[in-house]
C-alpha positions as CSV (number, residue, x, y, z in Angstrom):
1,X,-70.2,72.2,122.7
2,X,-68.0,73.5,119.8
3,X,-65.0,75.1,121.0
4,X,-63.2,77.0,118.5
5,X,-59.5,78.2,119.2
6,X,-58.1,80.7,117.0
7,X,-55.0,83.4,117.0
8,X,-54.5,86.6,115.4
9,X,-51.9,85.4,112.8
10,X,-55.0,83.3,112.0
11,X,-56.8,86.3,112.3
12,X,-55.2,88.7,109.2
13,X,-56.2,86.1,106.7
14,X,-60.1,85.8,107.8
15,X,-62.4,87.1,104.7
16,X,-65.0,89.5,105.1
17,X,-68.0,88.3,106.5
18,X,-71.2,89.7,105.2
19,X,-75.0,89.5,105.3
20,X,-77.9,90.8,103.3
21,X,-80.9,92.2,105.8
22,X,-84.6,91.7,104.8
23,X,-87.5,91.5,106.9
24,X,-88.0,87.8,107.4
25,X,-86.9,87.0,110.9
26,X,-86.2,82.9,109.2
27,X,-83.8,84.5,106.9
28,X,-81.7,85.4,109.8
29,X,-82.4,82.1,112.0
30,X,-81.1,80.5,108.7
31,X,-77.8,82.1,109.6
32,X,-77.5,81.9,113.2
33,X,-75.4,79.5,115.6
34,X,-75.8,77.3,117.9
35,X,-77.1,78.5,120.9
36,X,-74.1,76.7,122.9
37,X,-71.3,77.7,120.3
38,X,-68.6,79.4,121.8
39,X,-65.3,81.2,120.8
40,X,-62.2,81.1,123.0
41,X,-59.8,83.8,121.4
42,X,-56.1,83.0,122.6
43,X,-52.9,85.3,121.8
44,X,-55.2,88.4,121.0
45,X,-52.6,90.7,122.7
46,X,-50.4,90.7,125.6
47,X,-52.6,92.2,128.4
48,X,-55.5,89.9,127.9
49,X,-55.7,89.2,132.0
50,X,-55.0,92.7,133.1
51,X,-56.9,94.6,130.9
52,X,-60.4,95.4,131.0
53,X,-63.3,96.4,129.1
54,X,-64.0,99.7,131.5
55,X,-60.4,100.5,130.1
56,X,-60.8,101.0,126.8
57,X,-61.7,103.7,124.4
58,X,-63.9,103.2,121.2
59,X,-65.8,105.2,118.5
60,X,-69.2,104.7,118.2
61,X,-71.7,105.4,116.0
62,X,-75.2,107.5,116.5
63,X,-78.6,106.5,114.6
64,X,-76.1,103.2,113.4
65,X,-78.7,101.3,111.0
66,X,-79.5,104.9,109.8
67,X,-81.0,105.3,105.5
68,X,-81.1,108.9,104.1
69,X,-84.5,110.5,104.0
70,X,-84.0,113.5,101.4
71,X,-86.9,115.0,101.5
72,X,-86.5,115.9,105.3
73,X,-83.3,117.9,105.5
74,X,-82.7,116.9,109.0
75,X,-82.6,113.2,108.2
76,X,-81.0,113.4,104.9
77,X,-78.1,111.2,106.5
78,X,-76.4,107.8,106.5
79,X,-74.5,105.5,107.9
80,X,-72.7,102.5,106.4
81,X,-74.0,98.9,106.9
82,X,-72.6,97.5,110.4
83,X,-70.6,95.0,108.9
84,X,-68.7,98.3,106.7
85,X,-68.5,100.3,109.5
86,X,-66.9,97.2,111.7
87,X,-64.5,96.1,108.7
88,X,-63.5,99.7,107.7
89,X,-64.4,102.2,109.9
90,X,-63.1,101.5,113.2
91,X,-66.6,101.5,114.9
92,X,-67.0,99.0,117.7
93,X,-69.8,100.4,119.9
94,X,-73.5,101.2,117.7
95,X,-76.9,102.1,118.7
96,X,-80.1,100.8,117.5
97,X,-83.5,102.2,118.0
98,X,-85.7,99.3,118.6
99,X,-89.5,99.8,118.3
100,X,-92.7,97.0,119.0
101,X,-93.4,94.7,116.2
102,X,-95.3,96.1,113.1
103,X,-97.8,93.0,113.6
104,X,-97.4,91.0,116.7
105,X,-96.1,88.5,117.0
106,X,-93.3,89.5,114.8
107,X,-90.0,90.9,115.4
108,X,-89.1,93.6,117.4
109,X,-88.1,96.7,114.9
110,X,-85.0,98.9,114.1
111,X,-85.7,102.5,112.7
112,X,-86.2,106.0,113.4
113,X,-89.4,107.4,113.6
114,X,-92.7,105.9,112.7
115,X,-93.9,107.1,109.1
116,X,-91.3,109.7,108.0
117,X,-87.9,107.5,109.0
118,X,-89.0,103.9,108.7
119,X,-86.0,102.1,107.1
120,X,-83.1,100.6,108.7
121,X,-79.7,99.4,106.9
122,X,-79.7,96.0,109.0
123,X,-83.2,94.9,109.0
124,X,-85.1,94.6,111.9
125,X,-83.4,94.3,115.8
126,X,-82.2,90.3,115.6
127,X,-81.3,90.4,111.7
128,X,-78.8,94.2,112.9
129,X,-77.5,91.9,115.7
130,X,-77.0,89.0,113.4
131,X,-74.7,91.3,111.1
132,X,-72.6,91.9,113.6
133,X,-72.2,88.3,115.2
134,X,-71.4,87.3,111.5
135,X,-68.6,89.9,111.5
136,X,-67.2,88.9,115.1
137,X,-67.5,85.0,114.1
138,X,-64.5,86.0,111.2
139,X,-62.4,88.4,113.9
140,X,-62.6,86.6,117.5
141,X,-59.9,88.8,118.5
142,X,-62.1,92.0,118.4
143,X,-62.6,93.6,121.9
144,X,-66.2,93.6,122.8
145,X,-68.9,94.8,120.7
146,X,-70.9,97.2,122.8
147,X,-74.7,97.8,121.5
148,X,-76.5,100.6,123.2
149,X,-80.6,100.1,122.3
150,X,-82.9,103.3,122.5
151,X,-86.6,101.8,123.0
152,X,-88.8,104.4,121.0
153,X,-92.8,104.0,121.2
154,X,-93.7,107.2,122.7
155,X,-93.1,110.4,120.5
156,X,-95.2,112.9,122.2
157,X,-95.7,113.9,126.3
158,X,-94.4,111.9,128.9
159,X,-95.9,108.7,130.8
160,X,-97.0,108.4,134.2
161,X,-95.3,107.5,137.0
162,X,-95.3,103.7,136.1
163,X,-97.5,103.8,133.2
164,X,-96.6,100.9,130.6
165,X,-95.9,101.4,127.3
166,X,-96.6,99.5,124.1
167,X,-92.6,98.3,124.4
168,X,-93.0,97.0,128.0
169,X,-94.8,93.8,126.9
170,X,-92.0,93.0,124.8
171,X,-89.2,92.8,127.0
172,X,-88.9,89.0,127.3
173,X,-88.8,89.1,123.1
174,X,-86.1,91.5,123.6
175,X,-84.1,88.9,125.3
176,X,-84.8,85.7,123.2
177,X,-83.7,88.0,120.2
178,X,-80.6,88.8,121.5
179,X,-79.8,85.1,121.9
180,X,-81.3,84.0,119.3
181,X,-78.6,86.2,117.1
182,X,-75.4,85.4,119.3
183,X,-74.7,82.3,121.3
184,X,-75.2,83.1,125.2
185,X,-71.8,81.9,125.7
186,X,-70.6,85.0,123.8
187,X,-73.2,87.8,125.3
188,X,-71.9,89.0,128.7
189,X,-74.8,89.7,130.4
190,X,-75.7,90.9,134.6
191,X,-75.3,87.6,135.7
192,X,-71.8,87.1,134.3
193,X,-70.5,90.8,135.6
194,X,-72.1,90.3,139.1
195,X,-71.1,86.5,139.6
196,X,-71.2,86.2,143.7
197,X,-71.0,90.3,144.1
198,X,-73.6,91.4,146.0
199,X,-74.8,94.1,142.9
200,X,-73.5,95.1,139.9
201,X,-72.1,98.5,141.2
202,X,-70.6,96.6,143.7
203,X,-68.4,94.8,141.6
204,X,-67.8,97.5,138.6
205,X,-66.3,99.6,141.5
206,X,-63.9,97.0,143.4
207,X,-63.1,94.7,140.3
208,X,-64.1,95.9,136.7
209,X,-65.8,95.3,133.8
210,X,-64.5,91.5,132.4
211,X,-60.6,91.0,131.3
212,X,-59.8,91.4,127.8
213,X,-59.3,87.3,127.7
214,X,-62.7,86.8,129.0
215,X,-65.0,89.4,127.0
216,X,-63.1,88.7,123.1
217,X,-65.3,88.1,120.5
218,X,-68.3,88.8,122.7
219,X,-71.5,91.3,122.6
220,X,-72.6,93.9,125.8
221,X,-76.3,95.2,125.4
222,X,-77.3,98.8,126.8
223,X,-80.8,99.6,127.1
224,X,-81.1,103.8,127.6
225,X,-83.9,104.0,130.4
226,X,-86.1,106.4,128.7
227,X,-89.6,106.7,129.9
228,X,-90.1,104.6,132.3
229,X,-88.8,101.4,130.4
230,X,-85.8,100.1,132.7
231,X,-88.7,99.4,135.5
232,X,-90.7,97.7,133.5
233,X,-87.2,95.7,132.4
234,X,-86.7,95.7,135.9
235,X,-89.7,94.0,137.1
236,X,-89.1,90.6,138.6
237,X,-85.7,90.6,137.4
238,X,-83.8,92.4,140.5
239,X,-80.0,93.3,139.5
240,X,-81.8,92.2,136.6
241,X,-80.9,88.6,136.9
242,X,-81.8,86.3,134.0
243,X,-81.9,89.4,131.5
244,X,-79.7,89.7,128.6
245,X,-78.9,93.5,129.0
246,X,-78.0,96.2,131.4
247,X,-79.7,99.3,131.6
248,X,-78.0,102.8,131.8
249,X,-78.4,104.2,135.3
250,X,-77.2,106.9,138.2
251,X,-74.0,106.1,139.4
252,X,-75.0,105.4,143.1
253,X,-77.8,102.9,141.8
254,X,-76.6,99.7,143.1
255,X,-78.0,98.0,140.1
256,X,-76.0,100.6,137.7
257,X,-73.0,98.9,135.3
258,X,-73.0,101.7,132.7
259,X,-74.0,105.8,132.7
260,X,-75.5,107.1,129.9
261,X,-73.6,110.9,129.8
262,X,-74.5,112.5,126.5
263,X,-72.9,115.9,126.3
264,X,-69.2,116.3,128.0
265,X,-69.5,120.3,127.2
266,X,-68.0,121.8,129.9
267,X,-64.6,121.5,132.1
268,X,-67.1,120.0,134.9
269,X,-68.4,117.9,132.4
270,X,-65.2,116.6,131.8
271,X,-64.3,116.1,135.7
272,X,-67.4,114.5,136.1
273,X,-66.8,111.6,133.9
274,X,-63.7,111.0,134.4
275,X,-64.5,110.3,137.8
276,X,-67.4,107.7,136.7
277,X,-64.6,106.3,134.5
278,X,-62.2,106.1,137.8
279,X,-65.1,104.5,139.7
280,X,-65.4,101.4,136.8
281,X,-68.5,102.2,135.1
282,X,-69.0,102.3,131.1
283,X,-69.9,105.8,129.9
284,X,-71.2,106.5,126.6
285,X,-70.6,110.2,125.3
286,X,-70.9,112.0,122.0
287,X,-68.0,113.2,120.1
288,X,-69.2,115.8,117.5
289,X,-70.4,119.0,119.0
290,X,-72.2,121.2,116.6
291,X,-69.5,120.6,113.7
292,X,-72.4,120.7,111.1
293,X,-72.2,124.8,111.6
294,X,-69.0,124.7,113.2
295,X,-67.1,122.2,111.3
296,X,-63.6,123.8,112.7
297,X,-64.5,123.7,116.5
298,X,-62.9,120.4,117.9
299,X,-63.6,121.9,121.6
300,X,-66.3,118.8,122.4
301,X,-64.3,116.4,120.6
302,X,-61.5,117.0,122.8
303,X,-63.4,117.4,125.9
304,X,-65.0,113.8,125.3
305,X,-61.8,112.1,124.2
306,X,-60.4,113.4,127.8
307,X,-63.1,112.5,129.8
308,X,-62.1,108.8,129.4
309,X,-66.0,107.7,128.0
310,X,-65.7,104.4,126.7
311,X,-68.3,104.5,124.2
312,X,-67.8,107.9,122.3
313,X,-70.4,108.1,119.7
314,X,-70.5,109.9,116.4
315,X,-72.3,110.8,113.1
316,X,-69.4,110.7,111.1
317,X,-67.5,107.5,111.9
318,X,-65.8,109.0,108.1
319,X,-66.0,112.4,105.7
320,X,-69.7,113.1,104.5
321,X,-70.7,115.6,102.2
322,X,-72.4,117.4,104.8
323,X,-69.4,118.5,106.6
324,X,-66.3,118.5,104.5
325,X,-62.8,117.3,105.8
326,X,-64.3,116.2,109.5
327,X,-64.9,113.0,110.5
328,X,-64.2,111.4,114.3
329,X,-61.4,109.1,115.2
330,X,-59.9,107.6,117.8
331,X,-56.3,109.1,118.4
332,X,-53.6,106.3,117.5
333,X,-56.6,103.6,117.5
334,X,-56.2,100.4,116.0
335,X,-59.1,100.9,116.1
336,X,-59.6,101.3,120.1
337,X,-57.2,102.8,122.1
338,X,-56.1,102.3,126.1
339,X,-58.1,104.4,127.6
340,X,-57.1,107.6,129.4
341,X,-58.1,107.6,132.5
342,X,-58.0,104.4,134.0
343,X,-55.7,102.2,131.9
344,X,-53.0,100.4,133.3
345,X,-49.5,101.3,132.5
346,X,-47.5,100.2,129.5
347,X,-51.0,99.8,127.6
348,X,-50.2,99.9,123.8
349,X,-54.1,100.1,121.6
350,X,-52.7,96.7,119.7
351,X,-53.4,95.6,123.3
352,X,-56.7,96.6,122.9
353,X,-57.2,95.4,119.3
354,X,-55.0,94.9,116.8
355,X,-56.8,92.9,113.8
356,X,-55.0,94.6,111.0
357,X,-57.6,96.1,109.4
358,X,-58.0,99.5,107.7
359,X,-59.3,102.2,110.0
């Protein structure tokens, strides 16, 4: 094994790490490590064994790998490459849209919709996930990279009960891509956050999420379970042992690590959360509100920055043309802050992550 020790005085003179995205899945195995490389960040900041990863607050970004489409108004948008938005942005927390493979056996996609919204920033599912391993192998101090993954292959009605979709047989591929773009030693995955707990619920309530010291430089996968697709994850993989990612869930799901709570729009909204965030599970939220019409209306921003969701996601990471003056950021960030709800005392965001790098 390689064991590479670094600290954060190291850290300020580390160069920019960057990679070009195509769609030849050997361009990016060119690039990736060694499946049993591993980082051991040391003097990232001085709560690294009290801390944890449920107790932290980070911007994230919506549609991540998104490419403007002018002629469709609605999806005349963008959003930086991963790498820009890591280095400059503040953005530690991203969401990819991962469809089958255009002609099996080939690699599991990354775009929009099918036809009208086909291009991707970052290339297809590994070569987006390669990007940002490249980025974290230059800034081992960085808190975890969390990666929430929409599976999209149905666009019109609903399944059946159980029916399986064209993604479903793709769900080992899923996994091997994963580790084929980071080293497992750096992906915390069920089996690491369970260890000898009986379920994953079980220990996000009475312990946590992993220390900072023990989650640095490392990647968390979220699958959304839309239509039907965390069964079929599921199947034969109970507490989903073995897999590479956790799957958003209900709260009193003993299998449930994260909750997938989109809109914090009300005071009960608000309450609601922050009482998943008391209870140790990861929430992802979005920040915006409708600021595209209402660019002066900070009411959701404000509700989702006080609910205590870790994972706070947003189309405008910085300005756009589009809406003028707005853009969502983390309140005294560097870039992530202590969260707050459930941070422990005396928390400073340096703490969290303090890399020196523009925000």
């Amino acid at each position: 094994m390689r064991a590479w020790m670094w600290t954060c005085a190291g850290l300020l003179a580390c160069g920019h790490a960057a990679t070009t995205a195509n769609d030849s899945t050997d361009a990016v195995a060119a690039d990736s490590v060694d499946a049993s490389a591993d980082v051991s960040p040391v003097a990232c900041g001085t709560m690294e064994s009290t801390l944890r990863l449920n107790q932290i607050q980070a911007k994230a970004t919506h549609n991540s790998y998104h490419v403007a489409q002018p002629v469709v108004p609605a999806l005349n948008y963008a959003e930086d490459p991963l790498d820009v938005q890591l280095e400059s942005q503040g953005v530690r927390s991203f969401e990819l849209d991962i469809h089958p493979p255009d002609t099996p056996p080939g690699p599991l996609q990354v775009y929009h919709l099918p036809g009208v919204d086909q291009n991707s920033n970052c290339g297809n599912f590994q070569q987006c996930l390669t990007m940002l391993r490249v980025w974290s192998d230059a800034h081992p101090c960085h808190h975890a990279l969390l990666v929430i993954v929409e599976p999209k292959d149905l666009f019109v009605g609903s399944p059946t009960p159980g029916e399986k979709l064209p993604l479903d047989d793709y769900w080992d591929q899923f996994d091997q891509e994963i580790l084929a773009a980071w080293p497992r030693a750096r992906v915390i995955t069920p089996d690491d956050l369970r260890g000898t707990h009986a379920s994953l619920r079980e220990v996000v309530t009475t312990v946590g999420w992993p220390t900072m010291a023990e989650s640095r430089g490392k990647l968390v996968v979220i699958l959304m379970d839309e239509n039907g697709h965390g069964a079929w994850y599921k199947k034969g993989h109970e507490q989903y042992a073995g897999r590479s990612a956790f799957v958003f869930g209900p709260a009193d799901a003993t299998d449930t690590a994260a909750v997938q709570y989109d809109d914090v729009t009300t005071p009960d909204d608000v309450t609601t959360v922050q009482a998943y965030v008391k209870q140790g599970f990861l929430l992802r939220s979005f920040a915006d509100g409708d600021v595209l019409n209402h660019p002066d209306d900070l009411t959701i921003q404000q509700r989702a920055l006080s609910s205590g969701a870790q994972m706070l996601s947003t189309d405008y990471p910085v300005e756009k043309s589009r809406v003028p003056g707005f853009s969502f950021q983390i309140p005294g960030g560097t870039p992530s802050r202590c969260n707050p709800i459930n941070a422990p005392a005396g928390c400073k965001s340096t703490d969290v992550e303090n890399l020196g790098l523009k925000q």
